[in-house]
N, C-alpha and C positions, 0 to 999 in steps of 0.2 A: 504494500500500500504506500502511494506519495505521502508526503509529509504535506501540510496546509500551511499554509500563510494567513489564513481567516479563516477563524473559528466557525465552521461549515463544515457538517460532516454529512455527506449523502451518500447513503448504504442504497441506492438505485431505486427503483420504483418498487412501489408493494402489487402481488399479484390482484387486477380487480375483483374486486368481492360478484359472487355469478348472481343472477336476475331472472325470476320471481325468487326471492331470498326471505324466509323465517329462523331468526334466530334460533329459538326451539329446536324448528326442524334440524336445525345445524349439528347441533350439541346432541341431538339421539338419532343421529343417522347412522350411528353403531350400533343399533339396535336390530336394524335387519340384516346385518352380516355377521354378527357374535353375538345372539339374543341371551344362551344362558352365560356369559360370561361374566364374575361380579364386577357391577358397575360401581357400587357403593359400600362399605364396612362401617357400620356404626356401632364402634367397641367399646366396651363395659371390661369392668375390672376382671368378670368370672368369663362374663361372654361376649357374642357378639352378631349386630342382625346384620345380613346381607341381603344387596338390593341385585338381583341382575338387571342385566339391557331393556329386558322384554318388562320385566315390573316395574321399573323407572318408567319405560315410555309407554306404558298402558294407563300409572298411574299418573302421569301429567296431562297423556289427553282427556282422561275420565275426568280428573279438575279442569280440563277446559272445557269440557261440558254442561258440567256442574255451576261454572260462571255463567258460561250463556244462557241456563237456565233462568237466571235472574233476570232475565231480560236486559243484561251490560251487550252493547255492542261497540263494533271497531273503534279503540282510538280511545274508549271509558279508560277511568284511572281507576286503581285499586290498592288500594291502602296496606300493607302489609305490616301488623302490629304485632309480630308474629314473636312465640321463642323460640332457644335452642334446640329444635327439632326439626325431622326430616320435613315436616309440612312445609318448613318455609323455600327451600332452593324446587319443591314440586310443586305449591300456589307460586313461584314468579315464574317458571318453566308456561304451568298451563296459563297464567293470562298472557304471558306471549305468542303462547303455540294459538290461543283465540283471536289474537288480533289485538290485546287489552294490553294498557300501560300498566305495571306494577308501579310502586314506588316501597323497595326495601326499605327498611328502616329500622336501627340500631334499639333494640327492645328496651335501653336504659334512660331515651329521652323520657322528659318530665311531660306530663300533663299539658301546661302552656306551651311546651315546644311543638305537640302533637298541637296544639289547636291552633297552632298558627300554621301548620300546612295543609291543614284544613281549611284553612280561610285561605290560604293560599291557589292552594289546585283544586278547590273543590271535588275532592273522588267522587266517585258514584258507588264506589262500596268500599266495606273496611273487614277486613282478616285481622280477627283479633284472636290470641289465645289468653286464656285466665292470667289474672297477675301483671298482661303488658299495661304500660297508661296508656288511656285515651279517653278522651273527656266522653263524657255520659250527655244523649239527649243532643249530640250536634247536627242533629237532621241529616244523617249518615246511616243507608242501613248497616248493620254490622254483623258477623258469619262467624260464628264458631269455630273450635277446635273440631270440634263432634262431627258438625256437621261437615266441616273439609275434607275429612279424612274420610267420610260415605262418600261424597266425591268422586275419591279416588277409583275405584270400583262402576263406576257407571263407564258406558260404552264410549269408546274413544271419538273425539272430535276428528274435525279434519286441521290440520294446520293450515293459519289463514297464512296464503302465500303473496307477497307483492313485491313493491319496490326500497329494498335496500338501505335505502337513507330517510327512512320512515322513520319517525319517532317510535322506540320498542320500551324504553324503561325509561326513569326519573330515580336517579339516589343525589342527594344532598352531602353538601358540602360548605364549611364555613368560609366567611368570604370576608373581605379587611372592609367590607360597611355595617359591619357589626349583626348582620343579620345571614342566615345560613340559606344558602342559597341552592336555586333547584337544576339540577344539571339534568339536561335533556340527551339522551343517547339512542341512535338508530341503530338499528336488527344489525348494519353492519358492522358496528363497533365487536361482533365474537369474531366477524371473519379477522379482523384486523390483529385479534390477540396472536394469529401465527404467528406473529413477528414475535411472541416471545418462546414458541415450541425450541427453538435452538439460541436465539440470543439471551436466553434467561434460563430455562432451566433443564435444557435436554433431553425432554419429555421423547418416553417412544409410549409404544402400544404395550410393552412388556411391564410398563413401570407398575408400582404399589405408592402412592404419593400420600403418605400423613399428614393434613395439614392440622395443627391445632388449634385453631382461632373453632368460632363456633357456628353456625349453621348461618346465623343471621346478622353477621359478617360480612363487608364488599369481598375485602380480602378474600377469606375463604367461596365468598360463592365464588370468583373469578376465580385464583387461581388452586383452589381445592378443588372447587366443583365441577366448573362450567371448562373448564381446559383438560383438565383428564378424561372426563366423556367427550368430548370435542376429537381428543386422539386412539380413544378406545383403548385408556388405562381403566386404572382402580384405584376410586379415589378412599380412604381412611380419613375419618373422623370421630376423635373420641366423644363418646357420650355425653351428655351432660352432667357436669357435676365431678367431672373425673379430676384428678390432682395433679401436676402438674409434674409431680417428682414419679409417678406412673407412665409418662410418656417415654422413656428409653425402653423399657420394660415390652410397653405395646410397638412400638420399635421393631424391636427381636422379632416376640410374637409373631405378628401378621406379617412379617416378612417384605417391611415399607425397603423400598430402594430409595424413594427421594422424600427427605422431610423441610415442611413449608411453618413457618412463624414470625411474631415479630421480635423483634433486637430483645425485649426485655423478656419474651418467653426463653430464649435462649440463655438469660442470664440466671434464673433461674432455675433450669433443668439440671447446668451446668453446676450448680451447686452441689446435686448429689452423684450418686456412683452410675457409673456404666458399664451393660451389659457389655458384651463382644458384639460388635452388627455389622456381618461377613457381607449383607447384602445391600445395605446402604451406600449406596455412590456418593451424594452429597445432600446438602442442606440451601435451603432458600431464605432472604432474609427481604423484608421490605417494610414501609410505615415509618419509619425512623432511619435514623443514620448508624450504622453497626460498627461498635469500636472496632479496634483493632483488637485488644484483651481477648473479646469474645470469640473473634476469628481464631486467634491462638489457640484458645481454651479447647473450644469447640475441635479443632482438631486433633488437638491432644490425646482427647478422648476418644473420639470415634476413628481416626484416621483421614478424615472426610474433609472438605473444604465445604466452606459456605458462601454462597456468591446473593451478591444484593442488590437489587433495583431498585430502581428511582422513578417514579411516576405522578400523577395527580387524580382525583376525581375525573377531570375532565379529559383525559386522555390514556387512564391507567399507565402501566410502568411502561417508559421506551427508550431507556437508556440501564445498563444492566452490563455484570459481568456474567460471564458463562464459562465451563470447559474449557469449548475453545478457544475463547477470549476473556480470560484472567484481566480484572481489573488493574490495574497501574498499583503499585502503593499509596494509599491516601485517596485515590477516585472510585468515583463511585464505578466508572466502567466507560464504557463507547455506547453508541446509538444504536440501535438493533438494525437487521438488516430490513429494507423496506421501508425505513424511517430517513427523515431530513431534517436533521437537528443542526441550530445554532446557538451561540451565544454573542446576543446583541446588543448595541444601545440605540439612543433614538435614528442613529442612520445608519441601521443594520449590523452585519456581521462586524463584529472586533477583529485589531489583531491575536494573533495566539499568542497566549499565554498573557493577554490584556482580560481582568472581569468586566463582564457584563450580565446581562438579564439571556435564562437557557428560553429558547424561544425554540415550536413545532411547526414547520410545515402546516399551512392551516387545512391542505389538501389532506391532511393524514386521514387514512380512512379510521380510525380511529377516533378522533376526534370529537369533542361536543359535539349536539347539531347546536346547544346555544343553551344559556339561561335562560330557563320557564319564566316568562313574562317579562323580562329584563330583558329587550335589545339594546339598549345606553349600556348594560352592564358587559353586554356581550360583545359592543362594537369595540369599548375598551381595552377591549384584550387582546383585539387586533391591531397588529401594525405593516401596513402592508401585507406580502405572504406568510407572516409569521403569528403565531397566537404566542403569547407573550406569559409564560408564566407566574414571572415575579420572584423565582429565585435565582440567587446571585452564581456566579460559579467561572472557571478559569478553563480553556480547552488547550488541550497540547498539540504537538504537531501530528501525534497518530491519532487522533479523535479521541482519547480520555478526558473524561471531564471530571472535573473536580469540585464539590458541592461548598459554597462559601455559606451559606443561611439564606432567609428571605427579607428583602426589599420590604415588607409591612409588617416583620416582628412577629407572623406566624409562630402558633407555639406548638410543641410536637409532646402528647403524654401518651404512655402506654400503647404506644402506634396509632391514635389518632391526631392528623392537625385539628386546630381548634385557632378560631381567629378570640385574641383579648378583644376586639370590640362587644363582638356575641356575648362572655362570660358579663362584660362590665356593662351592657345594655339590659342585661333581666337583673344584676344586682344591685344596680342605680334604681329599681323598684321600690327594693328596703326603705322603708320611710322613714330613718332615723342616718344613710348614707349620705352624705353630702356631693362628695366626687371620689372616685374608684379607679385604680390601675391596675393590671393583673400581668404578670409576665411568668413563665418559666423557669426553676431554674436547678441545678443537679446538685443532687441532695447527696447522690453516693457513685460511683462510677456506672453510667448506664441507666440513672433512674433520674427522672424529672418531674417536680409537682407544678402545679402552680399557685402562686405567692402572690397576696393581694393587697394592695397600701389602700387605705380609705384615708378620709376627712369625716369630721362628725362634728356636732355641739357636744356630745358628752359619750366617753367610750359603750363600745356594743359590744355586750358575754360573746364569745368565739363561736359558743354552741349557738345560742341564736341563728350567728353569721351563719356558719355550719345547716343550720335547718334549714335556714331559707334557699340555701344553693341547690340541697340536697329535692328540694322543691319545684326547685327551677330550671334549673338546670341536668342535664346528662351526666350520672358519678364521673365520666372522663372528663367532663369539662367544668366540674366542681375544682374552688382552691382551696387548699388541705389547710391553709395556714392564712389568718387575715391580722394584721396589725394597723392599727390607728396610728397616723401622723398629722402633724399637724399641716404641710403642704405636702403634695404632689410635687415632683420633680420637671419642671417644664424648661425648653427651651425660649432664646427671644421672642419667636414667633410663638406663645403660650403653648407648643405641643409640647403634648406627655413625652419625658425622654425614659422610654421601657428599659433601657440598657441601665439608666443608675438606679433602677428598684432594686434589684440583687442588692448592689453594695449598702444602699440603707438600710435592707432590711440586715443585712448580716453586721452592720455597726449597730444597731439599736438593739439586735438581739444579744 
């Protein structure tokens, strides 16, 4: 490969995605040429259920049936309030295999976060199982556990087939206006994950791939779920409820070859002992930034290398190390093949080894089609050919890139980002808050809370603080810790400066 002189790396054109195209049908079209082969493992400490090809893809068209019964047609949204179980990756399969938007949704937002995307997308229906929030009485019908899972078992639909760059699903994603924001993706955003079958984790037909995150999960639906059936592996998922010092254990067991998590589940696992695991090739990392330590660690132990990508909401991971292309020391990796990545400032490509903003090909099939309701938000992010991320980063002369942080103070805890405007926009509620800052910051090597400075007329008990977040907020984007100052840290132009909350709070403390 040449060397660059501008940071431009283009891995050539991605193959076109083919036309009449269903997501769905994409992802279990392994099901008519290896029906009983296990598609699925969902392991328990003693046991374990398996799903084959042919039961996956009977019971996502019987739940696509079972929607249209509702009388939802092409293009309805559908609420997924769903928990750690298999109902949730077979309701977003079947409202896509009917035509319908899902919109996933992380089971630990609060009540008010649910009702604002409810006023937001207005669904036409809502998947709830016991225990998730969702506000009561929002003139939304709502669909049971019970009843989903009868669903399954009714006579299979047909997959609605059409044109590619349809709108197929909506997940969310925190945004630097302080409000989380709804990402719009077409049926062809699975074709486009190819680009990560060899640039990111190797994937063949033969593989056994554990991921540990949970059912309802981006992470895991993408690359546990939806890319293992995609290639006609076997995807592994612990239970719920299972320990985290049990995953080397189910390792062995089931005879995983690739294991999928984020930074901080590794750090953890890492803490106790390891089996022998003759069959594991390597390890996946993504959601956060992967020490170095943990790499070491990690291999220490298993023998294995872990390789880690770099992605967003709005374009999943596409830039990544792999086998073949081992990351640089310190970068996160090069561009996957099929991808045309830069790192720009306002008039484009930089030189190499100059930072700028990592900007995607806006042609990437991949790609948003755009934020739901927000075209100002979505024009933003374009500049010229390029959709603009907003994190900062340095590119070498063989396409490695190197991850600097982000441009708006994004905070990254237990692998999800979380924009501080969102946490300080629902805790400026509090009616006894004056003004509110919230940053990140590492409490132990590998772990990050977030840390909150107020203003007040007279201090507020922590529990309090503590309840009301726990209220309002998603536990990942609750602050573990709140301290009353008497200013905020602003610069001349009165903005909050995030970077000296750390050092005040660790002088006051």
């Amino acid at each position: 490969m040449h060397s660059l002189s501008l940071s431009l790396f283009d891995q050539g054109p991605s193959t076109p995605c083919p036309t009449p195209f269903n997501l769905a049908a994409y992802v279990l079209a392994r099901a008519d040429t290896q029906p009983d082969k296990p598609a699925l493992g969902i392991l328990g400490r003693v046991d374990a259920r398996f799903w084959s090809y042919r039961a996956l893809k009977s019971a996502v068209l019987g739940t696509a049936t079972g929607l249209l019964a509702q009388g939802l047609v092409r293009g309805d949204i559908v609420l997924l309030r769903l928990g750690n179980t298999v109902d949730f990756p077979l309701a977003y399969l079947g409202a896509i295999a009917a035509g319908l938007v899902p919109v996933p949704t992380s089971s630990q937002l609060s009540e008010v976060e649910v009702a604002h995307i409810i006023t937001t997308l207005k669904p036409t229906l809502i998947l709830q199982s016991a225990g998730v929030a969702c506000p009561q009485d929002c003139g939304v019908p709502v669909i049971g556990e019970a009843a989903l899972e009868d669903m399954q078992s009714l006579p299979p639909a047909a997959f609605d087939m059409g044109d590619p760059d349809r709108l197929a699903y909506i997940i969310y994603t925190s945004g630097t206006s302080g409000v989380a924001r709804a990402v719009g993706h077409a049926h062809r955003a699975i074709w486009a994950r190819r680009m990560m079958y060899k640039g990111w984790y190797d994937l063949h037909e033969s593989d056994r791939m554990l991921h540990a995150g949970a059912f309802n999960w981006t992470y895991t639906l993408g690359t546990g779920l939806m890319d293992p059936w995609s290639m006609g592996a076997t995807a592994l998922i612990p239970q719920a409820g299972t320990e985290l010092n049990e995953i080397p254990e189910l390792l062995k067991h089931h005879h995983a070859t690739i294991f999928a998590a984020a930074p901080g589940v590794y750090r953890k696992i890492l803490a106790g002992d390891f089996p022998d695991l003759p069959e594991l090739r390597h390890g996946l990392a993504a959601g956060e930034k992967l020490s170095t330590q943990i790499r070491k660690d990690w291999n220490a132990k298993t023998g294995c290398k872990v390789y880690e990508a770099f992605g967003m909401s709005e374009c999943s991971t596409f830039i990544s190390g792999s086998p073949a292309h081992p990351a640089g020391s310190g970068a996160l990796g090069q561009p996957q093949n099929g991808r045309r990545v830069a790192v720009v400032d306002e008039n484009g490509p930089v030189a190499i080894g100059q930072e700028g903003t990592i900007a995607i090909d806006r042609r990437d099939p991949g790609l948003m089609i755009g934020y739901i309701g927000a075209p100002t938000e979505t024009a933003a992010k374009m500049q010229g050919d390029w959709f603009l991320t907003g994190d900062r980063a340095v590119m070498a002369a063989d396409g490695q890139i190197t991850y600097l942080g982000r441009r708006d103070d994004m905070m990254n805890t237990g692998g999800y980002r979380v924009s501080p405007l969102e946490v300080e926009a629902a805790m400026l509620a509090h009616p006894d808050i004056d003004e509110i800052g919230v940053t990140d910051m590492e409490v132990k090597p590998d772990v990050r809370i977030i840390i909150a400075l107020y203003t007040s007329q007279t201090a507020i008990p922590e529990g309090r603080l503590l309840d009301f977040a726990a209220k309002n907020l998603a536990r990942y984007k609750c602050p573990r810790v709140f301290m009353r100052v008497e200013a905020l840290p602003r610069g001349a132009n009165s903005k909050l400066l995030r970077r000296a909350m750390v050092p005040i709070y660790k002088a006051i403390l």
